[in-house]
TORPA-867277 format. One record per residue (C-alpha): residue number from 1; residue in three letters; x, y, z. Coordinates in steps of 0.001 Angstrom, whole numbers, m for minus. Example, Ala and Ser with C-alpha at 12.3 -4.5 7.8 and 13.67 -1.06 7.14 Angstrom:
<sites>
<num=1&residuo=ALA&px=12300&py=m4500&pz=7800>
<num=2&residuo=SER&px=13670&py=m1060&pz=7140>
</sites>
This chain:
<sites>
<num=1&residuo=UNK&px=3029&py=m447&pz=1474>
<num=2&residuo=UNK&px=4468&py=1332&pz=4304>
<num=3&residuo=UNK&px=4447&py=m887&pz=7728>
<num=4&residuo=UNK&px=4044&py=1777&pz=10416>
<num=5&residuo=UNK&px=3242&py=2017&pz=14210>
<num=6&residuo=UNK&px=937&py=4841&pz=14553>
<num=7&residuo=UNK&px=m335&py=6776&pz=18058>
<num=8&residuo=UNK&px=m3612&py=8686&pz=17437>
<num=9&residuo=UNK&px=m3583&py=11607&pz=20008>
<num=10&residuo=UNK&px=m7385&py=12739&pz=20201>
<num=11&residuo=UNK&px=m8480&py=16431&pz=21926>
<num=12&residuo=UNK&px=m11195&py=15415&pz=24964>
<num=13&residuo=UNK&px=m11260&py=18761&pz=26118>
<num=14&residuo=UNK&px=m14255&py=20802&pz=27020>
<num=15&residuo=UNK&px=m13644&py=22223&pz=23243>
<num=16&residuo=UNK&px=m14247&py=18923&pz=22047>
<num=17&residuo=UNK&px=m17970&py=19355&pz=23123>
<num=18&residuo=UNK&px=m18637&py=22509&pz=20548>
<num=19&residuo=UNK&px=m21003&py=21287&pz=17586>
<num=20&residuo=UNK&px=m19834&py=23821&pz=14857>
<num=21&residuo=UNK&px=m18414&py=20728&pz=13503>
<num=22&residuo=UNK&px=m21080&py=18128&pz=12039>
<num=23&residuo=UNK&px=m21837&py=16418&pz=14469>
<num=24&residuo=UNK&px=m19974&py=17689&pz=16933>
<num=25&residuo=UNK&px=m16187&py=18005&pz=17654>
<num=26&residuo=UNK&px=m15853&py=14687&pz=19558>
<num=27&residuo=UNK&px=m17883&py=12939&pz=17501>
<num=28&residuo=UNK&px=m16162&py=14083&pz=14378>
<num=29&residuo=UNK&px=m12596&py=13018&pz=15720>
<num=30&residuo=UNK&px=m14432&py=9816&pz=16256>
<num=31&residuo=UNK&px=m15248&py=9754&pz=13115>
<num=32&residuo=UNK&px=m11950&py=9974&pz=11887>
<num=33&residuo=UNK&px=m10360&py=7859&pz=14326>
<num=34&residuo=UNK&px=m12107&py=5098&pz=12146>
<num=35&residuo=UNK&px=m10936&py=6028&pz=9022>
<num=36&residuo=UNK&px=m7118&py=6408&pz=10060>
<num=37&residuo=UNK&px=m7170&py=2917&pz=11548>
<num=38&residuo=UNK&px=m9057&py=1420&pz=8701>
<num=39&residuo=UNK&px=m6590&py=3305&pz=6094>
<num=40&residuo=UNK&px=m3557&py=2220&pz=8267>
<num=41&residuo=UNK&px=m4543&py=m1796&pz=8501>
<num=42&residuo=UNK&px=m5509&py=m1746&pz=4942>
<num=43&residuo=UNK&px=m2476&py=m301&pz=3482>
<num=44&residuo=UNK&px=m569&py=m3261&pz=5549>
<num=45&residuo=UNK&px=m1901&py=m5842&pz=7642>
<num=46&residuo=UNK&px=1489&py=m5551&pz=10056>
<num=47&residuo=UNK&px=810&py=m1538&pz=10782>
<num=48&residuo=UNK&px=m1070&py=m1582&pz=14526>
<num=49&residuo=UNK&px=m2754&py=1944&pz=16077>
<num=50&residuo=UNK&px=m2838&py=2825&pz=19639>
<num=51&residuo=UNK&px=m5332&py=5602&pz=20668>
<num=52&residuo=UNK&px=m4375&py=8180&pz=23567>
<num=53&residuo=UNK&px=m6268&py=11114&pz=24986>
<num=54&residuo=UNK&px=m4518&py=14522&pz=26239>
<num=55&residuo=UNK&px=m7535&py=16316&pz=27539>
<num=56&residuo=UNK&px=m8569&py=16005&pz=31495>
<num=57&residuo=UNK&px=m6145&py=15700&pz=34379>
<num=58&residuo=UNK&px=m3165&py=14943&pz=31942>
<num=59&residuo=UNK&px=m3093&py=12461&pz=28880>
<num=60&residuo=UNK&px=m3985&py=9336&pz=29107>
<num=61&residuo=UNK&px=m3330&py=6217&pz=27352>
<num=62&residuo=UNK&px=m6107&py=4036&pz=26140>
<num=63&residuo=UNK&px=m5336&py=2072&pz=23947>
<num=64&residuo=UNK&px=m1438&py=181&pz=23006>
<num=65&residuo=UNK&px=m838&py=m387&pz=19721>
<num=66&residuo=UNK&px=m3110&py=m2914&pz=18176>
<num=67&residuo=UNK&px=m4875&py=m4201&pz=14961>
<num=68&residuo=UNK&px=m7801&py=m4627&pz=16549>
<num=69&residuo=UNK&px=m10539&py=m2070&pz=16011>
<num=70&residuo=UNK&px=m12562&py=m3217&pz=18440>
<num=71&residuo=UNK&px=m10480&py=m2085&pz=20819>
<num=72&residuo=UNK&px=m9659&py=972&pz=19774>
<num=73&residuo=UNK&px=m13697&py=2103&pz=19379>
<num=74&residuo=UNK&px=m13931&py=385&pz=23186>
<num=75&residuo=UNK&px=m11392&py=3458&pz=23977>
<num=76&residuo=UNK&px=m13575&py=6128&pz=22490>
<num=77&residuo=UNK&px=m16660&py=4933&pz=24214>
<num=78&residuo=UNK&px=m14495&py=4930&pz=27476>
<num=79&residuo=UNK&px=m13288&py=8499&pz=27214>
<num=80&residuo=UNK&px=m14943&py=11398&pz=29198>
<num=81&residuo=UNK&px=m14996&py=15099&pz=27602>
<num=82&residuo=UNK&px=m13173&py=17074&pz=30455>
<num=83&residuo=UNK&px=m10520&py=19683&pz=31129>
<num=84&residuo=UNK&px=m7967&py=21574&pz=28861>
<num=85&residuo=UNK&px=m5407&py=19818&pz=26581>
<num=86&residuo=UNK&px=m1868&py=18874&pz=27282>
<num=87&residuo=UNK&px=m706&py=18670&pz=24123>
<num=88&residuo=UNK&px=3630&py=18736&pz=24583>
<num=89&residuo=UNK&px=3113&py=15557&pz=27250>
<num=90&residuo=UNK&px=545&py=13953&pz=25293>
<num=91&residuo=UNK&px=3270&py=13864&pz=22262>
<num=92&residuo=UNK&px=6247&py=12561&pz=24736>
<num=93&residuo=UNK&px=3444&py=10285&pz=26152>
<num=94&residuo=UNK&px=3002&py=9085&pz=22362>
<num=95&residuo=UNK&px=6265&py=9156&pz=21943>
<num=96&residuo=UNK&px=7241&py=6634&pz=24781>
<num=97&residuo=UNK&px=4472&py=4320&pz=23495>
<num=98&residuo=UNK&px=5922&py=3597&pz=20164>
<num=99&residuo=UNK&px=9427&py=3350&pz=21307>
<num=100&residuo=UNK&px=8273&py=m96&pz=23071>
<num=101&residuo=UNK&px=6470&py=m1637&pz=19992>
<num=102&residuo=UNK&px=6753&py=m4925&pz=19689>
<num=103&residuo=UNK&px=7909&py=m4652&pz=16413>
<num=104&residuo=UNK&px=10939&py=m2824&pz=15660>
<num=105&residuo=UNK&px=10642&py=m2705&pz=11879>
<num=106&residuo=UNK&px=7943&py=m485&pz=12098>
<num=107&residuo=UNK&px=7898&py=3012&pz=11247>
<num=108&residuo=UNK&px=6738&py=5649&pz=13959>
<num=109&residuo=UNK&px=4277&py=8385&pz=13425>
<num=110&residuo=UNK&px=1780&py=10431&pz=15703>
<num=111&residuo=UNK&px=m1343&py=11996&pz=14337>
<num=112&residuo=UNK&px=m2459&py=14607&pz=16773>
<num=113&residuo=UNK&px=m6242&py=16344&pz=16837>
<num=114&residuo=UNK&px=m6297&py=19730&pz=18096>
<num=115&residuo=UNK&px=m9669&py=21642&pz=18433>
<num=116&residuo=UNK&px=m8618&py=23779&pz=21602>
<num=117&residuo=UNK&px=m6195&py=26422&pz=22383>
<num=118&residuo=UNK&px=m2751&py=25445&pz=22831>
<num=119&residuo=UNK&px=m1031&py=26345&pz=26358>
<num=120&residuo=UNK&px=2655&py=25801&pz=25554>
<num=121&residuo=UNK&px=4493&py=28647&pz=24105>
<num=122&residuo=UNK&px=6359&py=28413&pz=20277>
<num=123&residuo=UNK&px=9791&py=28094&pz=21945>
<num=124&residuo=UNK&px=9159&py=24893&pz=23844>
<num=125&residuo=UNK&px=6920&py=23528&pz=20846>
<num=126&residuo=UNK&px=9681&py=23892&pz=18655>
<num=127&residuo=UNK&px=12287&py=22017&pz=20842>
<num=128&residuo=UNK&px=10225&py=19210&pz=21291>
<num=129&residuo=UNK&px=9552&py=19062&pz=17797>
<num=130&residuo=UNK&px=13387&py=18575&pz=17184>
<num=131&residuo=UNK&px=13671&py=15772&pz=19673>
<num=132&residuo=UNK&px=10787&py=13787&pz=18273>
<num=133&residuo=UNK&px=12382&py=14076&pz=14589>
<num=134&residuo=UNK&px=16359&py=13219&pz=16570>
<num=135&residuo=UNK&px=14190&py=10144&pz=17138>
<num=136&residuo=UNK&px=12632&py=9538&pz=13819>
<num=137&residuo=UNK&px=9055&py=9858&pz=14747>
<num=138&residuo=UNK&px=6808&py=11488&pz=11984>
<num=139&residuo=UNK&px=4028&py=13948&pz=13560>
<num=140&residuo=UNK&px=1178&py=14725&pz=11669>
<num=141&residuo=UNK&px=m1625&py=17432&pz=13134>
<num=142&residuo=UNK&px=m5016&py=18191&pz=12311>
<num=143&residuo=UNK&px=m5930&py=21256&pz=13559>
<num=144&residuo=UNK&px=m9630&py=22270&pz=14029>
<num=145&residuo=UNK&px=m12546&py=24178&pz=15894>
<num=146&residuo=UNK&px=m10171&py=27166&pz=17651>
<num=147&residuo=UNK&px=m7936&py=28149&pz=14138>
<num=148&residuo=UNK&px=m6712&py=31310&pz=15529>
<num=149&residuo=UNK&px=m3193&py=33051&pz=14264>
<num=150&residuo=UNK&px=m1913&py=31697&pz=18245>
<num=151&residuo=UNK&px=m2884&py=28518&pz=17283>
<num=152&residuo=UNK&px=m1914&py=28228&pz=13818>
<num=153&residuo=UNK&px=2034&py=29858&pz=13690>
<num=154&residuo=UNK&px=2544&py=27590&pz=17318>
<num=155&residuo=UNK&px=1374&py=24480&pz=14843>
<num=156&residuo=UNK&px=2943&py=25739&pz=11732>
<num=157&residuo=UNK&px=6444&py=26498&pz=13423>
<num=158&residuo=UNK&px=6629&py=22805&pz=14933>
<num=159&residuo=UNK&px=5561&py=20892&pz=11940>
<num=160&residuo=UNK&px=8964&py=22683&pz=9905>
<num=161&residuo=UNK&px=10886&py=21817&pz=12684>
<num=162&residuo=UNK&px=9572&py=18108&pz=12637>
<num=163&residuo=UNK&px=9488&py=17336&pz=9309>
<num=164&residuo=UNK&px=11949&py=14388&pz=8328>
<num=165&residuo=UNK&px=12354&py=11688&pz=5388>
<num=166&residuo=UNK&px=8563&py=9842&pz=6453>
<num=167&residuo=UNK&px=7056&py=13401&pz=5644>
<num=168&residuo=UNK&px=5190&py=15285&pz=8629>
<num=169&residuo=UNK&px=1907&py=17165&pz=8033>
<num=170&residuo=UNK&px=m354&py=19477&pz=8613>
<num=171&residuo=UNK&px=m3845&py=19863&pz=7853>
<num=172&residuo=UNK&px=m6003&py=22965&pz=9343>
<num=173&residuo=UNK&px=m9623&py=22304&pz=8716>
<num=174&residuo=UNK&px=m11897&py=25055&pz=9099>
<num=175&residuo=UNK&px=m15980&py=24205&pz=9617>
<num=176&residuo=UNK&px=m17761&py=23498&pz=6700>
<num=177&residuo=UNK&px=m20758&py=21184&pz=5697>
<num=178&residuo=UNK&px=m18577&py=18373&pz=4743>
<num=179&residuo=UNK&px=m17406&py=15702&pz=7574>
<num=180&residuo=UNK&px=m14289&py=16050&pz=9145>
<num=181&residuo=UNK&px=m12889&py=12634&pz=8243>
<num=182&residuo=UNK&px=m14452&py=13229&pz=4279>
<num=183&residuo=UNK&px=m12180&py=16049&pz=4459>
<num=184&residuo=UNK&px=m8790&py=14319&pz=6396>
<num=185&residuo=UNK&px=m9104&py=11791&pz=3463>
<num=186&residuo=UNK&px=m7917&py=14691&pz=873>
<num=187&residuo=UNK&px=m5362&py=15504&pz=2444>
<num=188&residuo=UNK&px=m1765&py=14434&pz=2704>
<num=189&residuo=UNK&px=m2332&py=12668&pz=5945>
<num=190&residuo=UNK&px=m4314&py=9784&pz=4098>
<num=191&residuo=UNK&px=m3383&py=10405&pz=679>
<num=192&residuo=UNK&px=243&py=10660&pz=574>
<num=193&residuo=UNK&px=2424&py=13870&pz=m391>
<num=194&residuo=UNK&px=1837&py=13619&pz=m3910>
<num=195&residuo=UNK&px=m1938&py=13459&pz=m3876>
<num=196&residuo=UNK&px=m4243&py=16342&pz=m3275>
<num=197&residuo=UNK&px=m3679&py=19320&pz=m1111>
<num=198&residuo=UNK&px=m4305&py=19847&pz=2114>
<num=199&residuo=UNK&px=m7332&py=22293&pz=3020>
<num=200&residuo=UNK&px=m6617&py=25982&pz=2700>
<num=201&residuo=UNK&px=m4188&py=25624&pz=116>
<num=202&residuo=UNK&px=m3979&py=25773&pz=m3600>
<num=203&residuo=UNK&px=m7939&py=26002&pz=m4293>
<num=204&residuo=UNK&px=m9049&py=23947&pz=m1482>
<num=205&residuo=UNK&px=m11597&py=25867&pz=124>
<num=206&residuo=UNK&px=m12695&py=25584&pz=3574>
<num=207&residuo=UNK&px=m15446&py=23035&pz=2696>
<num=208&residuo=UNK&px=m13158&py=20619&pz=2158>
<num=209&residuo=UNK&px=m13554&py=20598&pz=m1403>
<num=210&residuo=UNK&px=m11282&py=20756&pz=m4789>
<num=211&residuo=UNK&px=m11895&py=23676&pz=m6422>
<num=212&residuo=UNK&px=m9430&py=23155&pz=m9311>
<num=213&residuo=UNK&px=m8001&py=20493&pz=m11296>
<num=214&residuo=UNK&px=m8871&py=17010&pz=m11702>
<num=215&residuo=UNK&px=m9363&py=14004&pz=m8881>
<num=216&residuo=UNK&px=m6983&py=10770&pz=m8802>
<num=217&residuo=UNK&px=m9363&py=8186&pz=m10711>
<num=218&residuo=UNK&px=m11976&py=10786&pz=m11331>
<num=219&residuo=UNK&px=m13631&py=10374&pz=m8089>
<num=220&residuo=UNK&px=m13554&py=13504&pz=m5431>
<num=221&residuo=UNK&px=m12321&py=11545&pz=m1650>
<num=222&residuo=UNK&px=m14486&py=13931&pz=146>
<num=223&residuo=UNK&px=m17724&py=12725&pz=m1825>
<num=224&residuo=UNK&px=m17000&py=8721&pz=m1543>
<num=225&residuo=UNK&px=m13576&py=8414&pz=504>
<num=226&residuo=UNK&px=m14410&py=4172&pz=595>
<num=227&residuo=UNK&px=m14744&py=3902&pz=m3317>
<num=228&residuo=UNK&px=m11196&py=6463&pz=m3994>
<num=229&residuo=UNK&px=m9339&py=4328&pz=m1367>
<num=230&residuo=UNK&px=m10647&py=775&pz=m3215>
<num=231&residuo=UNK&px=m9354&py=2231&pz=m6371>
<num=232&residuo=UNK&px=m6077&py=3723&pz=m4969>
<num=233&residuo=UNK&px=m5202&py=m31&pz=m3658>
<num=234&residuo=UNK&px=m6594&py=m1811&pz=m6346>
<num=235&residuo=UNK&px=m3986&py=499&pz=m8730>
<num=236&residuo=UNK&px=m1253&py=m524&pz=m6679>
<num=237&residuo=UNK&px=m1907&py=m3643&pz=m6576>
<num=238&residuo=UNK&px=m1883&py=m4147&pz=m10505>
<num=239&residuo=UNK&px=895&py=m2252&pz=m10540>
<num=240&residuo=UNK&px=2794&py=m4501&pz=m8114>
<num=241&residuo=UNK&px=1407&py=m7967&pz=m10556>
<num=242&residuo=UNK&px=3065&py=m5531&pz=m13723>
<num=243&residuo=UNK&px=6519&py=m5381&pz=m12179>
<num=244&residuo=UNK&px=5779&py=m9114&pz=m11008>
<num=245&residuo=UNK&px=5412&py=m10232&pz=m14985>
<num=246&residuo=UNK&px=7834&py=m8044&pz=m16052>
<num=247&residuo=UNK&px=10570&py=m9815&pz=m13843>
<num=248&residuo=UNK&px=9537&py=m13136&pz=m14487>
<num=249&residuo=UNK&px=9858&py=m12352&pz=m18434>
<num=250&residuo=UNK&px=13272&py=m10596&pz=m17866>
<num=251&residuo=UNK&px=14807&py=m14006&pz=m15868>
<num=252&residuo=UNK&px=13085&py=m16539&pz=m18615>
<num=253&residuo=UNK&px=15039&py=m14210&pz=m20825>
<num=254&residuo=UNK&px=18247&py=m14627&pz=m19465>
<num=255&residuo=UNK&px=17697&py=m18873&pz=m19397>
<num=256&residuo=UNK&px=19792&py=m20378&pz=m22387>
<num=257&residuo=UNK&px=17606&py=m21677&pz=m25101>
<num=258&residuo=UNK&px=17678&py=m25437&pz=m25852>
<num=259&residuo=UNK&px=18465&py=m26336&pz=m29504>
<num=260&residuo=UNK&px=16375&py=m27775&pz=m31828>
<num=261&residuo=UNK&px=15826&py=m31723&pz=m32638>
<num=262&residuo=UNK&px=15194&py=m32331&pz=m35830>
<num=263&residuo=UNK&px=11949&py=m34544&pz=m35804>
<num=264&residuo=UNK&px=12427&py=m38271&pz=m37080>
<num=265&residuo=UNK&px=11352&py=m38926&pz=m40414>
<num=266&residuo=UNK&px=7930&py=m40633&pz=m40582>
<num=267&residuo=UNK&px=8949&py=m42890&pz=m43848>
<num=268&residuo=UNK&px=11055&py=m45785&pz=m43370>
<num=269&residuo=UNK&px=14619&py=m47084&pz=m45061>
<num=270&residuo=UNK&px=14171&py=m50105&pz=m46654>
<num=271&residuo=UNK&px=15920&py=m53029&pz=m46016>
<num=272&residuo=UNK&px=17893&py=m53587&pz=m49177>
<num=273&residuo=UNK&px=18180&py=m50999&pz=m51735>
<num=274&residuo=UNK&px=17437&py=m50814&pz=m55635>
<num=275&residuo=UNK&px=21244&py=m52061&pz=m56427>
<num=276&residuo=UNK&px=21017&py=m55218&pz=m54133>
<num=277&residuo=UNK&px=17616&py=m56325&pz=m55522>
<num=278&residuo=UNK&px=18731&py=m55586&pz=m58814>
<num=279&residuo=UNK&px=21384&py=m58254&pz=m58140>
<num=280&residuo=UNK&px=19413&py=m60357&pz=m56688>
<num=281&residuo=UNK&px=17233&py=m60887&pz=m59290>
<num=282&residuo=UNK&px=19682&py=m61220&pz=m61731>
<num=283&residuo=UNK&px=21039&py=m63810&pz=m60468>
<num=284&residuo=UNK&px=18224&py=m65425&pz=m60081>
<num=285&residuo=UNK&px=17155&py=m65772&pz=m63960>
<num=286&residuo=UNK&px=20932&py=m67076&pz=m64522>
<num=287&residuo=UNK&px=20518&py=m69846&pz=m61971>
<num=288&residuo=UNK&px=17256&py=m70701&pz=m64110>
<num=289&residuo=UNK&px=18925&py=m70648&pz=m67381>
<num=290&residuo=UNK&px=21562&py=m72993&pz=m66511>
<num=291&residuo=UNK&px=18679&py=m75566&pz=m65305>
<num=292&residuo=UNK&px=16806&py=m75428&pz=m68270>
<num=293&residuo=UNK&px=20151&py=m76287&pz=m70384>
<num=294&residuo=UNK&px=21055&py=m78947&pz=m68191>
<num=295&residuo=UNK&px=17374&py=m80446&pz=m68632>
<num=296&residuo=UNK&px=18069&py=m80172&pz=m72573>
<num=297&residuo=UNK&px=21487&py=m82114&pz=m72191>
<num=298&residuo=UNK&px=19448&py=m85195&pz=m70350>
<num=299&residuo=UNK&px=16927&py=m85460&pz=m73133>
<num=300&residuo=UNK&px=19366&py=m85304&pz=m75575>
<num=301&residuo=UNK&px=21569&py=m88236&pz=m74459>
<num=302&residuo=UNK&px=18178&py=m90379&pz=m73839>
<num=303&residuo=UNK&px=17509&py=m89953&pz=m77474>
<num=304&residuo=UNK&px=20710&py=m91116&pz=m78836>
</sites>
């Protein structure tokens, strides 16, 4: 699996505080927050999360990169709903934060909430897309709450600008009665780019629900996200014991065969064959023959 370093950017703006979202906008990002870590650490054990606000004063930091959730849900309790967002420095903010991860193996990638209007124009959005994806950082957003056209080409003209070889989405969530994080785990942000769509788009209504065609496993994420992740890793991981057999098989294969002993022969040769005893005994009955003559010749002479 994929050993990334991921910054989650979350919206603590007065927007935030809106409940059009079940059960409200904070709580929902919440929400989510705990999926995307739990996803992240279960896909690899190495990938840490670091948690960041941008609403307030300016953004804030709350959390480095870790793989400990405790820490991260100490952040969310911690964070006061306040202000407008700031969302160009919270991304360089992000962006600084994962350039000193410990570990440099590590892939980089910020997921961004947005439920607020954005402040910076298209121009400037789209220039500091290109110098996040000059640096190889993947940007995923997750737009919700305030979807209007502003909001949506700003988003939709930095994510095309961003995108790179880790993949970059975006995923605009309108309300519906489904929960924001049973809805974030359809789409391409959780699932990968070749698993479902991402809301709004090819019969995914604004529910968060498929509309057409069939689930991976036969399970729908938004429904039972836990149970369609379990499978999803359990899959890979038979997969990965397949390839395992099938390269073990390939080098016993390759390892010259020994040849065959022929198996000792349970009866045993005898110690003289049919010819010598044959002899043997012949020469026996001639040595008894002459005896017997000799014996006549004595009785004879006695006689006489």
């Amino acid at each position: 699996m994929v050993l990334e370093a991921t910054m989650i950017v979350v919206d603590n703006s007065e927007s935030s505080r809106n409940g059009d979202y079940v059960p409200s906008r904070w709580d929902a990002q919440a929400d989510a927050v705990n999926l995307i870590f739990s996803a992240k650490t279960q896909a690899n054990p190495e990938s840490s999360v670091g948690l960041m606000s941008m609403g307030g004063k300016g953004p804030e930091v709350l959390v480095t990169l870790t793989t400990d959730f405790g820490k991260v849900l100490d952040g969310l309790h911690r964070t006061k709903i306040r202000g407008s967002t700031h969302l160009a420095t919270g991304i360089q903010i992000a962006g600084l934060a994962l350039k000193h991860r410990q570990n440099k193996s590590q892939r980089q990638r910020i997921i961004v909430f947005t439920c607020s209007p954005i402040g910076e124009d298209k121009k400037s959005l789209i220039q500091l897309a290109k110098r996040m994806k000059k640096n190889n950082i993947s940007i995923d957003f997750i737009a919700f709450g305030d979807l209007d056209s502003n909001n949506t080409q700003k988003l939709e003209a930095f994510n095309e600008n961003v995108k790179g070889g880790d993949g970059s989405h975006l995923a605009i969530i309108p309300p519906g009665p489904s929960l924001l994080s049973d809805t974030l785990f359809s789409t391409p942000i959780l699932s990968g780019d070749g698993a479902a769509p991402r809301v709004g788009e090819n019969g995914v209504d604004g529910g968060g629900e498929i509309t057409g065609g069939a689930f991976e496993f036969g399970v729908d994420p938004s429904t039972d996200p836990e149970l369609a992740l379990a499978l999803r890793m359990s899959m890979e991981e038979e997969k990965a014991r397949q390839e395992k057999e099938t390269k073990a098989k390939g080098d016993a294969a390759k390892e010259p065969a020994l040849e065959g002993i022929p198996e000792e022969s349970g009866e045993s040769q005898p110690l003289l064959d049919s010819s010598k005893e044959s002899n043997g005994s012949s020469s026996g009955n001639a040595s008894t023959t002459e005896e017997k003559k000799d014996k006549g010749d004595e009785d004879k002479m006695d006689t006489a």
